[in-house]
DRENRO-824355 format. One line per 5 residues: number of its first residue (from 1); for each residue x, y, z of C-alpha. Coordinates in nm, 2 decimals. Each point is the difference from the previous one (the first is absolute). Example, Ala and Ser with C-alpha at 12.3 -4.5 7.8 and 13.67 -1.06 7.14 Angstrom:
BEGIN
1 = 1.23:-0.45:0.78 | 0.14:0.34:-0.07;
//
This chain:
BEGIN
1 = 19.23:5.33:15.60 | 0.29:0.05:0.27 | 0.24:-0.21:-0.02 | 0.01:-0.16:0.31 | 0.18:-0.32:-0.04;
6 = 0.34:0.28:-0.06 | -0.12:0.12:0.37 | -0.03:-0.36:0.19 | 0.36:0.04:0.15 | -0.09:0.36:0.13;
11 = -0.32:-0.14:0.10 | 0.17:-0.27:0.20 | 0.22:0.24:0.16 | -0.29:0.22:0.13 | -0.22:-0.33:0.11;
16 = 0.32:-0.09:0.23 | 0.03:0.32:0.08 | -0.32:0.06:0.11 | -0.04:-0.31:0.18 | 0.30:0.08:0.20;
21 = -0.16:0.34:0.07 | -0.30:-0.17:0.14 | 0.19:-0.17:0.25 | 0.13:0.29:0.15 | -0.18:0.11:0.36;
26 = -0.01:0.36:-0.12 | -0.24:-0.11:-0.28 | -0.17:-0.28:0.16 | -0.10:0.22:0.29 | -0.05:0.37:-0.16;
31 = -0.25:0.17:-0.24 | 0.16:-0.10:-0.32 | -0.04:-0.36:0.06 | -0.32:-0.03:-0.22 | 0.16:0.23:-0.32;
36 = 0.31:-0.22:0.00 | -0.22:-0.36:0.03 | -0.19:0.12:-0.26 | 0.30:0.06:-0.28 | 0.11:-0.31:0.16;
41 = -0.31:-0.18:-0.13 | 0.01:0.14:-0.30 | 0.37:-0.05:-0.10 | -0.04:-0.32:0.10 | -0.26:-0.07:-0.23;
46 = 0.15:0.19:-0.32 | 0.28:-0.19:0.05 | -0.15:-0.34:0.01 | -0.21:0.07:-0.29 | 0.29:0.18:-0.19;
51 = 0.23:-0.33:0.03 | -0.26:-0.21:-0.16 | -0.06:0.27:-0.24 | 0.34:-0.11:-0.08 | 0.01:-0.34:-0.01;
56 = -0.33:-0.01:-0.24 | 0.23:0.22:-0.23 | 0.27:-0.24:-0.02 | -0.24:-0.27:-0.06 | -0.16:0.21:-0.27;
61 = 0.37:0.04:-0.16 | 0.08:-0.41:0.03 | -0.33:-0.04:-0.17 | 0.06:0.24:-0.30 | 0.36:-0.10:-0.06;
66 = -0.15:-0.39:0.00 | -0.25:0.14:-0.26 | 0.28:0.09:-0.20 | 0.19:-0.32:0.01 | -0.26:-0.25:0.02;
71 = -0.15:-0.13:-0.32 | -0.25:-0.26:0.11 | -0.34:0.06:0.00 | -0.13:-0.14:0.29 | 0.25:0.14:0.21;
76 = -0.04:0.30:-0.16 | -0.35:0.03:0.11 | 0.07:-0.07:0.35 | 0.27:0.25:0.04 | -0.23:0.25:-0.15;
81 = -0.26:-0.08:0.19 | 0.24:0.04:0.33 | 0.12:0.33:-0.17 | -0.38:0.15:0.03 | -0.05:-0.13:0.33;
86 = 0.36:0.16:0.10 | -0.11:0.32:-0.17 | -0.35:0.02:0.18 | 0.20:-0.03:0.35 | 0.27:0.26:-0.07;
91 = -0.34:0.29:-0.12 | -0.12:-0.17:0.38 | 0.30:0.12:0.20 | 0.05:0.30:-0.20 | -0.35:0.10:0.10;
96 = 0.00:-0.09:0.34 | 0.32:0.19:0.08 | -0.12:0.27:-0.18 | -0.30:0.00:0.27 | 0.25:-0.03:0.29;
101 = 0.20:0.29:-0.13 | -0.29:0.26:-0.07 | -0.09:0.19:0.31 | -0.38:0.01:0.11 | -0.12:0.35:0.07;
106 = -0.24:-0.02:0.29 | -0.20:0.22:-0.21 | -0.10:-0.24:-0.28 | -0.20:-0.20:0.25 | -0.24:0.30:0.05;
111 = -0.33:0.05:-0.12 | -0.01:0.22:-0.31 | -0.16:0.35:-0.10 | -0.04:0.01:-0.39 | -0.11:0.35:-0.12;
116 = -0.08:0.04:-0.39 | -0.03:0.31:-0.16 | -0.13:0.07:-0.34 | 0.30:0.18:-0.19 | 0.00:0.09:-0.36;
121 = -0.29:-0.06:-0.25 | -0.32:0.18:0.18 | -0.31:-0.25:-0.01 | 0.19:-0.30:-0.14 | 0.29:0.04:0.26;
126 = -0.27:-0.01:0.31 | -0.15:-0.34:-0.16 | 0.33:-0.11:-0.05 | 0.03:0.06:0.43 | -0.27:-0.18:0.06;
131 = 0.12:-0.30:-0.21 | 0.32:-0.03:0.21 | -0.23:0.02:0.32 | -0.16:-0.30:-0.11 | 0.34:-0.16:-0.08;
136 = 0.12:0.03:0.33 | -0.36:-0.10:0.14 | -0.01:-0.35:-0.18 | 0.40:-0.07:0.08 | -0.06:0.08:0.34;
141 = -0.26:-0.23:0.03 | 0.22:-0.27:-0.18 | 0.23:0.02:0.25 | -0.25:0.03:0.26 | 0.07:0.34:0.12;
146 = -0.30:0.24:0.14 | -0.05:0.29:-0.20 | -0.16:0.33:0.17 | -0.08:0.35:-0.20 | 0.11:0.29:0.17;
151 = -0.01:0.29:-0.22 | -0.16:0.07:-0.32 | -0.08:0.25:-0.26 | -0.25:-0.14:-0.22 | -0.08:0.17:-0.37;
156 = -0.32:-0.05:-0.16 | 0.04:-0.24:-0.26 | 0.15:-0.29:0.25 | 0.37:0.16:0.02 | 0.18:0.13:0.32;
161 = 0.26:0.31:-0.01 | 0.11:-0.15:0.33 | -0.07:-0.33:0.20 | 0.22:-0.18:0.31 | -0.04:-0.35:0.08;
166 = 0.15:-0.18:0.31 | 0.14:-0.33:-0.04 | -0.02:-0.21:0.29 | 0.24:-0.35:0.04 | 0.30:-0.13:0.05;
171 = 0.30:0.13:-0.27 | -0.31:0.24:-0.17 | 0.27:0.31:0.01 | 0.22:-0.24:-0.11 | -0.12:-0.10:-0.27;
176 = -0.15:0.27:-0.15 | 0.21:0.27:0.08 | 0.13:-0.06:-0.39 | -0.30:0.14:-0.11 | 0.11:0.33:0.08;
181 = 0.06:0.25:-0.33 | -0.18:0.12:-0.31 | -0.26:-0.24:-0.15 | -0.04:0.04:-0.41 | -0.31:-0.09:-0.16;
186 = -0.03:-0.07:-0.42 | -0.36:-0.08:-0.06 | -0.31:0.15:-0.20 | -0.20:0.18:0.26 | -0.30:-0.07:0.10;
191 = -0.13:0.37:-0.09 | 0.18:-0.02:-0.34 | -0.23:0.04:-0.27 | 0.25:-0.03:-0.29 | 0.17:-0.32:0.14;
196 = 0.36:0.18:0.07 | 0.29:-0.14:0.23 | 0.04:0.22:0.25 | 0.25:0.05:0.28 | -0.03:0.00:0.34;
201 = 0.15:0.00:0.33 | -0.06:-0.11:0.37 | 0.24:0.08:0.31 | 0.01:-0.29:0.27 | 0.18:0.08:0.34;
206 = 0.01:-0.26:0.26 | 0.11:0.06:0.32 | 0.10:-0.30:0.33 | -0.35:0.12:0.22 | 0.11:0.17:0.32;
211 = -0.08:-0.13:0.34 | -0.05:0.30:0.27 | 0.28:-0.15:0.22 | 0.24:0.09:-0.34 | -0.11:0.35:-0.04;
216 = -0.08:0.25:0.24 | -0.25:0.32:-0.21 | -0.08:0.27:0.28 | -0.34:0.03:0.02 | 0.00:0.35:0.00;
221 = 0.17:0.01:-0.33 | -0.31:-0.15:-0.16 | -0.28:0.20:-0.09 | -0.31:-0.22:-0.10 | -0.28:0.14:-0.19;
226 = -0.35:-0.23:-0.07 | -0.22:0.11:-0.24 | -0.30:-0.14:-0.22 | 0.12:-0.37:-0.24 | -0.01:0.10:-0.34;
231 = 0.03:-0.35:-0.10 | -0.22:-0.36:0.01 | 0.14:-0.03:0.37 | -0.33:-0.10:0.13 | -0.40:0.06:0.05;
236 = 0.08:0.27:0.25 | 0.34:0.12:-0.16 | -0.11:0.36:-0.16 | -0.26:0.11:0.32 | 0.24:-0.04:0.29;
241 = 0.33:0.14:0.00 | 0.20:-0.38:0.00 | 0.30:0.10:-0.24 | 0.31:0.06:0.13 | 0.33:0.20:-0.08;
246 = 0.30:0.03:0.17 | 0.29:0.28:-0.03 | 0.35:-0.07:0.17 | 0.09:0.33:-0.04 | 0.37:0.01:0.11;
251 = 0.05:-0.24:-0.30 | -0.36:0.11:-0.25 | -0.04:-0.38:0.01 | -0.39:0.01:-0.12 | -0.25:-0.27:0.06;
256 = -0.35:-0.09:-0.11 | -0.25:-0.26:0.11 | -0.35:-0.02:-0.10 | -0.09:-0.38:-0.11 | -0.15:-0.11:0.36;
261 = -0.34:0.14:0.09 | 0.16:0.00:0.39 | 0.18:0.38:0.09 | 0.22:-0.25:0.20 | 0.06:-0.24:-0.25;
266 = 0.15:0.28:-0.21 | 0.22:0.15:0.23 | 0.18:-0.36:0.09 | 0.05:-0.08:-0.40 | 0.15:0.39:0.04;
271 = 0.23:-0.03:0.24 | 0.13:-0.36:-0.12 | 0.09:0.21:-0.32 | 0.13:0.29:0.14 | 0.22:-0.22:0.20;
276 = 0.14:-0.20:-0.26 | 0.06:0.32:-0.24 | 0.19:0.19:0.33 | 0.21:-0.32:0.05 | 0.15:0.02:-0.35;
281 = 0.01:0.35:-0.03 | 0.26:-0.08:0.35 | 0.12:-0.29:-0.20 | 0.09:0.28:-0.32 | 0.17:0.22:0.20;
286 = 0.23:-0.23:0.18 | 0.11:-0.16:-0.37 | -0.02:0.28:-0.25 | 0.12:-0.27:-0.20 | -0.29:-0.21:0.05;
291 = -0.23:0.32:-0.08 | 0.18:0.07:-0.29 | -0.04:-0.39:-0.15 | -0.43:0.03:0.13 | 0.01:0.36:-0.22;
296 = 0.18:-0.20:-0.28 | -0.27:-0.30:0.05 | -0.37:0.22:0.04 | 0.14:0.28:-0.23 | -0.28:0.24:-0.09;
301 = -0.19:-0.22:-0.17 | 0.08:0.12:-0.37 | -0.02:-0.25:-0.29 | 0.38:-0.02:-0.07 | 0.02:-0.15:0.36;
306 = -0.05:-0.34:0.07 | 0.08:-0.33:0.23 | -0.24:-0.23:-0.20 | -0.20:0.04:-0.37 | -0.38:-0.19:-0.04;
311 = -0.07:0.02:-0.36 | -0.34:-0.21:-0.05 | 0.00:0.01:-0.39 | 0.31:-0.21:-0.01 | -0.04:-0.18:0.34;
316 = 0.31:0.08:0.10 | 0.13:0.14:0.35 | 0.35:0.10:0.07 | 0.18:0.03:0.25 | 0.24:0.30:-0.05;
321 = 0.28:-0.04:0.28 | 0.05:-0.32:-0.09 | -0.06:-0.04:-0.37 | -0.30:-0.27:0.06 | -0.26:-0.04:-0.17;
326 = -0.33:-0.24:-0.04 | -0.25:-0.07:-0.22 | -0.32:0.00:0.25 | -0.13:0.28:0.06 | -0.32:-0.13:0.11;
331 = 0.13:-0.20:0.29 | 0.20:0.26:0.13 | -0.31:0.25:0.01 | -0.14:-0.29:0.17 | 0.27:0.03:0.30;
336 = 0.25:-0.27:-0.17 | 0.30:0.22:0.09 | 0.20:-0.32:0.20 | 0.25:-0.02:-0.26 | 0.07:0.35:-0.06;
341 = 0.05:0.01:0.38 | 0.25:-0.29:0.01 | 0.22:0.17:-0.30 | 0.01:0.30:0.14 | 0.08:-0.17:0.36;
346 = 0.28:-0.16:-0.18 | 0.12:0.28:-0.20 | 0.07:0.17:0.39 | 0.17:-0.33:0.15 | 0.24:0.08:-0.35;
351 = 0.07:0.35:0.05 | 0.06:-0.02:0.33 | 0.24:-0.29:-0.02 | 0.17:0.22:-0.30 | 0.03:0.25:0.22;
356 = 0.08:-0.08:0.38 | 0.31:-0.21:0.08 | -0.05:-0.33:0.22 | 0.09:0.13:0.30 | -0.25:0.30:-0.02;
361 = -0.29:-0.27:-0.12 | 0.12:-0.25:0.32 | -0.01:0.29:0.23 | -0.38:0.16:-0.09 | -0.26:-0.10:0.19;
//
């Protein structure tokens, strides 16, 4: 955690400062009026929080050196008790000026894409897909999100090789955006004869869905191809020509889209993909840092690479970036993932803290 009780007199300097600032005419009557009210606000509230951070602290240190010199039991047990209450508001204010501090990308607020691919392990891998699409599925509807297919690849024995959900509600990019890497599976398969542990892989990319006022794709750049469903789209899908596939061809961004029986259907779940995978390529090549930490995160999909590990026979999964792991596989299949979100939500508040200075964290938006 940052130590922000060592910042409150830079803290106060900057509130006064600040304050002063918004006082002036230039700021009260030009453009930067709102950017400077709004580090206003939120110095302000830092501050306040971060002085009764630290006189929860001092109480905490009164009641531990009484601890030490009392020896009567019932006064014992009253300063203890005051001890765990003191202790329960000081995790309090740590976490709510841990909130204040973190900026809020607009982007988390977004509906998400998720696209699953099958990675390594054949038959077993492609099961293994499908198992995550249901994951997602049944924690979307826990948190009461609406969940649309937009692409998929079906296999024969109940698998896909590729399949691309969007995730409709508020935070839904947000939240799931940690999904993103190399899935590991450690089960028997289910077309294992000799009842061996094998190993498989998934990919899951999720993407912040992109509106058509952020993205602007040329028309002209897209060619769009329909041809005959080979999949259960529908009563009509294989005798009209309702799939759909799009090419960006400056970019080879390719799209396919054959689960609606409707032509039109198709090509609207198309181009809310396309969009979405032409906004992060942008995204990519603005930050080649960012594309290089996405590369590091989807990898290839090979065995040795993983964010997460679901082995079944010992109930276990593990969360490999930050060394978690539960014994409940079952529930987590079943979309339980709340936890693992809210660790590795935390785990981000830590390294960013760790990382950026106060005055950095007080200026991002």
């Amino acid at each position: 955690m940052l130590d922000i009780i060592s910042e409150i007199p830079e803290l106060r300097e900057e509130y006064e400062r600040l304050e002063e600032k918004m006082q002036s005419p230039d700021v009260m009557e030009g453009s930067k009026y709102q950017e400077v009210s709004q580090k206003y606000s939120k110095v302000k509230d830092v501050l306040k929080l971060a002085e009764e951070l630290k006189e929860v602290t001092k109480r905490i240190e009164e009641n531990e050196e009484m601890l030490e010199a009392e020896d009567e039991e019932e006064m014992i047990n009253l300063v203890q008790d005051e001890l765990a209450e003191n202790r329960e508001e000081r995790e309090r204010l740590q976490e709510e000026i841990k909130d204040l501090l973190m900026p809020q990308p607009a982007e988390d607020k977004k509906n998400a894409i998720v696209e699953i691919r099958s990675g390594a392990g054949g038959d077993e891998s492609a099961l293994f897909a499908a198992d995550l699409l249901r994951l997602y599925q049944r924690y979307a509807e826990r948190k009461g999100f609406e969940v649309e297919t937009l692409e998929n690849n079906p296999t024969s024995i109940g698998g896909f090789t590729l399949v691309s959900i969007a995730v409709e509600g508020d935070n839904a990019y947000g939240k799931l955006k940690y999904e993103s890497g190399v899935h590991r599976v450690q089960r028997v398969p289910e077309t294992e004869s000799s009842g061996r542990i094998h190993t498989s892989t998934a990919t899951v990319a999720v993407l912040p869905e992109a509106e058509e006022i952020d993205v602007e794709i040329n028309s002209n750049d897209v060619r769009i191809d329909t041809f005959r469903s080979s999949g259960p789209g529908g009563q009509h899908a294989n005798v009209t020509d309702s799939a759909v596939r799009m090419i960006h061809e400056p970019t080879g961004i390719e799209v396919q889209c054959q689960d609606e029986s409707s032509q039109h259907k198709n090509r609207k779940k198309a181009w809310r993909v396309l969009r979405s995978r032409y906004q992060e390529k942008i995204e990519e090549k603005r930050n080649e840092k960012r594309e290089s930490k996405r590369r590091g995160q989807i990898g290839q999909g090979q065995r040795s690479e993983k964010i997460r590990t679901y082995n079944f026979r010992q109930n276990r999964v593990t969360d490999h970036r930050i060394n978690y792991t539960t014994h409940n596989i079952e529930a987590i299949m079943e979309g339980e993932i709340d936890e693992l979100i809210s660790r590795l939500e935390e785990a981000e508040k830590e390294e960013m803290l760790e990382t950026q200075g106060i005055s950095e964290l007080l200026s991002a938006s």
